[in-house]
VOTIBA-883253 format. One record per residue (C-alpha): residue in one letter; residue number from 1; x, y, z. Coordinates in steps of 0.2 Angstrom, whole numbers, plus 5000, padded with zeros to 4 digits. Example, Ala and Ser with C-alpha at 12.3 -4.5 7.8 and 13.67 -1.06 7.14 Angstrom:
BEGIN
+---------+-----+------+-------+------+
| residuo | num | east | north |   up |
+---------+-----+------+-------+------+
|       A |   1 | 5062 |  4978 | 5039 |
|       S |   2 | 5068 |  4995 | 5036 |
+---------+-----+------+-------+------+
***
This chain:
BEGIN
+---------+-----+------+-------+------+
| residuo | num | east | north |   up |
+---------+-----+------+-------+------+
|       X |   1 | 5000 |  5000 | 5000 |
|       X |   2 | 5007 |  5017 | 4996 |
|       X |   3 | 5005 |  5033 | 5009 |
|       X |   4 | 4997 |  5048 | 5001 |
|       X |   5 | 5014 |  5057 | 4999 |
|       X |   6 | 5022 |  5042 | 4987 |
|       X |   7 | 5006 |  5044 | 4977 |
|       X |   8 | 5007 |  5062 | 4974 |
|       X |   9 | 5025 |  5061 | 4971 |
|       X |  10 | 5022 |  5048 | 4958 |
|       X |  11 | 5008 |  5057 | 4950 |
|       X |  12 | 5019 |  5071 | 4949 |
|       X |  13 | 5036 |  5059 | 4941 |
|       X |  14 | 5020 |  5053 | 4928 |
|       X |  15 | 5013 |  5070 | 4924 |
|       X |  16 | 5034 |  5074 | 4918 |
|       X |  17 | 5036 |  5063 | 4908 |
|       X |  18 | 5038 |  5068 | 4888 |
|       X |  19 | 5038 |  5085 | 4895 |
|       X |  20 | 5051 |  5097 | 4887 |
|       X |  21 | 5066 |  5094 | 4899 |
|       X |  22 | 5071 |  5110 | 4910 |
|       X |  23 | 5081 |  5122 | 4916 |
|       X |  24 | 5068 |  5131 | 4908 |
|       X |  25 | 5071 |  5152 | 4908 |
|       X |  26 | 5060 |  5168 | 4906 |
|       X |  27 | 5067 |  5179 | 4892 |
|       X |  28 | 5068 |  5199 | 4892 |
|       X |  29 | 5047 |  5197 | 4881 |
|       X |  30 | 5039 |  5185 | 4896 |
|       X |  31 | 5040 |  5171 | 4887 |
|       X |  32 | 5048 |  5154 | 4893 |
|       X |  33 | 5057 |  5141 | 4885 |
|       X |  34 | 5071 |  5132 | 4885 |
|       X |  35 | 5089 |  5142 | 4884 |
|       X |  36 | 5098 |  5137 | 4866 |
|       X |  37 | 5116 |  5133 | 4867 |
|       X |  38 | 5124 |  5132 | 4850 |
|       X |  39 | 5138 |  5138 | 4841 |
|       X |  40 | 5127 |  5148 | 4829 |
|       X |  41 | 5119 |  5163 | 4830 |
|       X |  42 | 5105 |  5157 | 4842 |
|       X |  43 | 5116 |  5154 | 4855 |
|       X |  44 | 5109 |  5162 | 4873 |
|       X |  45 | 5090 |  5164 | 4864 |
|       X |  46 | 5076 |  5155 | 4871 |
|       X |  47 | 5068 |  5142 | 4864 |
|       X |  48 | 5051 |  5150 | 4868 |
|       X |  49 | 5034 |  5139 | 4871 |
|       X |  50 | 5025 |  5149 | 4881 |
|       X |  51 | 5021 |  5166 | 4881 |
|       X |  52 | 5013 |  5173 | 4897 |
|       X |  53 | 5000 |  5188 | 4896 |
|       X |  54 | 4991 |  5197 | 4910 |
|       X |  55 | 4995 |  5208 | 4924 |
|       X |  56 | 5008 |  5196 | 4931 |
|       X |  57 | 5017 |  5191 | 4918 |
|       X |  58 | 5032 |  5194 | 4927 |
|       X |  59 | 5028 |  5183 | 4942 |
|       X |  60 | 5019 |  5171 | 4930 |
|       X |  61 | 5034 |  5169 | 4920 |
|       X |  62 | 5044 |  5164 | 4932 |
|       X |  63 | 5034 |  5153 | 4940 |
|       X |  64 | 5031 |  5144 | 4926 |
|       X |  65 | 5052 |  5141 | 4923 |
|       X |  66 | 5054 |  5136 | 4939 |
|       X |  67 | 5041 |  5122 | 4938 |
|       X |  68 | 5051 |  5115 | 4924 |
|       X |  69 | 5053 |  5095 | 4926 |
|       X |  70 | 5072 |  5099 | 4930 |
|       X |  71 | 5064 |  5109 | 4946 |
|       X |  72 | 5053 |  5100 | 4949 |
|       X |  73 | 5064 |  5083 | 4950 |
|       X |  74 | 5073 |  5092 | 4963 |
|       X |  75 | 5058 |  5095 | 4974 |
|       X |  76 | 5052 |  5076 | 4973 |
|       X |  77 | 5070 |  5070 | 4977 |
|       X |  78 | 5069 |  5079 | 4991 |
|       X |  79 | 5050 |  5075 | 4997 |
|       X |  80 | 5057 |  5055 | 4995 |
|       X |  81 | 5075 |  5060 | 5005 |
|       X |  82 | 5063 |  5067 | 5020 |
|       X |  83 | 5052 |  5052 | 5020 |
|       X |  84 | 5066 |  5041 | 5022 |
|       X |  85 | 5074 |  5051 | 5035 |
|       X |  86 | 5058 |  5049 | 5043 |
|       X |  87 | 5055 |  5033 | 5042 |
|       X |  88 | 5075 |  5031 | 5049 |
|       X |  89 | 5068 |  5042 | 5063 |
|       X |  90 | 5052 |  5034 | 5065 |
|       X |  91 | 5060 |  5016 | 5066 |
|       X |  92 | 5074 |  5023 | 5079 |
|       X |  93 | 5060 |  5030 | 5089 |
|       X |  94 | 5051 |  5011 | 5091 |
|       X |  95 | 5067 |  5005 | 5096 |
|       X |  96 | 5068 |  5018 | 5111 |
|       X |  97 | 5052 |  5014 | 5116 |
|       X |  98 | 5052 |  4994 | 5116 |
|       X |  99 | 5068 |  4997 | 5127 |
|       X | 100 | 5060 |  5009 | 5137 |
|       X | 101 | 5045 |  4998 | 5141 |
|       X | 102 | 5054 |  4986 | 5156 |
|       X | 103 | 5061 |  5001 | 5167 |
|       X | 104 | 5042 |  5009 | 5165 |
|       X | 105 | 5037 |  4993 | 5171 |
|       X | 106 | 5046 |  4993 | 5187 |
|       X | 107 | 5039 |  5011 | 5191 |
|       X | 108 | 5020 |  5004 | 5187 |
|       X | 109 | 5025 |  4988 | 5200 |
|       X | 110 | 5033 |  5001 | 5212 |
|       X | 111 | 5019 |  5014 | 5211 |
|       X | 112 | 5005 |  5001 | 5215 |
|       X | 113 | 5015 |  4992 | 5228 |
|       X | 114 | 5007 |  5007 | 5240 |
|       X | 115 | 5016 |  4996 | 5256 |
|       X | 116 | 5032 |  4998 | 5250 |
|       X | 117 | 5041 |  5012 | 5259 |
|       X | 118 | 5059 |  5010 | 5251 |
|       X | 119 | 5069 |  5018 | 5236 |
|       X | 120 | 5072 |  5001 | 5228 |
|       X | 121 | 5089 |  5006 | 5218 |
|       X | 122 | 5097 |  4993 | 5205 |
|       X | 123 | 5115 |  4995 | 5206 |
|       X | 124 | 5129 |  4989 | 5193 |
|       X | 125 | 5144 |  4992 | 5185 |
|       X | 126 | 5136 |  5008 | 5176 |
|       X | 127 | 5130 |  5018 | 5191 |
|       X | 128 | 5114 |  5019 | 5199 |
|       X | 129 | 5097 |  5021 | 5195 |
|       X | 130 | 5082 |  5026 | 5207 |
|       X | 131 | 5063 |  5022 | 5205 |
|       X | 132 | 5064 |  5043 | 5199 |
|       X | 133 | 5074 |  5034 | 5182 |
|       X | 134 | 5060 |  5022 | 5179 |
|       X | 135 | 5046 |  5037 | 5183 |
|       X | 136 | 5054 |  5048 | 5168 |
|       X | 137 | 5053 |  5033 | 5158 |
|       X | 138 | 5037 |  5028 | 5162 |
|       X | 139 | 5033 |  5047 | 5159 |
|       X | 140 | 5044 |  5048 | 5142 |
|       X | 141 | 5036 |  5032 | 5134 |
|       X | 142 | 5019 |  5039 | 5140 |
|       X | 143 | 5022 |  5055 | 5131 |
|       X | 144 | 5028 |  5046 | 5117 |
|       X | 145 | 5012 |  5037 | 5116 |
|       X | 146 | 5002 |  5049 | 5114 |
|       X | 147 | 5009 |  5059 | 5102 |
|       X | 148 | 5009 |  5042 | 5092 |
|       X | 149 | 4989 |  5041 | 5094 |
|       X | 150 | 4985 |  5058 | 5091 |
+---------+-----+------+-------+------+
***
């Protein structure tokens, strides 16, 4: 199944192709086209196919270049880069949680055990850690959560 994002990214990839390939330019007239390169007289002209009319040409002219498929490419690569950094980021954040889950666990036990009247502390090679460790990851993961549902 694809998310809405890949299918408007595609859309876009689809609607390109067979289109005149960019960089596409605005000349001095308002019209947009494709710069010539030669080693003829034309050399620096546009290759105009589009001539823009109206009280904003100016704007609409150079809107219209910059939504050539060449900028447009680089807009879709990057839409697909930051959904894959998200998905990294995403996946990083599951990770965290699953290995937060055992010390909220201890603060759950520890918070219903209303009898208890010690700090239980879990000592090892690494230090410490106080029942206040397991409450922030209790609290973290619970955050977390709800960020994830809403």
């Amino acid at each position: 199944m694809t998310t809405p994002t890949e299918n408007v990214v595609a859309e876009w990839r689809a609607a390109m192709e067979g289109v005149t390939p960019g960089p596409w330019e605005q000349n001095r007239r308002f019209e947009v086209g494709r710069a010539i390169s030669s080693d003829d007289q034309s050399d620096g002209m546009t290759d105009v196919f589009i001539d823009v009319f109206g009280d904003g040409k100016k704007e609409d002219a150079a809107w219209i270049a910059r939504c050539s498929p060449s900028g447009l490419s680089d807009l879709l690569a990057l839409i697909e880069s930051q959904r894959a950094e998200l998905a990294a980021s995403q996946a990083r954040v599951t990770a965290l949680e699953a290995a937060m889950k055992p010390f909220a666990s201890v603060a759950e036990r520890y918070d219903a055990a209303e009898h208890v009247r010690h700090q239980p502390s879990i000592t090892n090679y690494a230090g410490s850690l106080t029942i206040e460790d397991f409450r922030r990851a209790r609290a973290s993961l619970s955050r977390s959560t709800e960020k994830n549902d809403g």
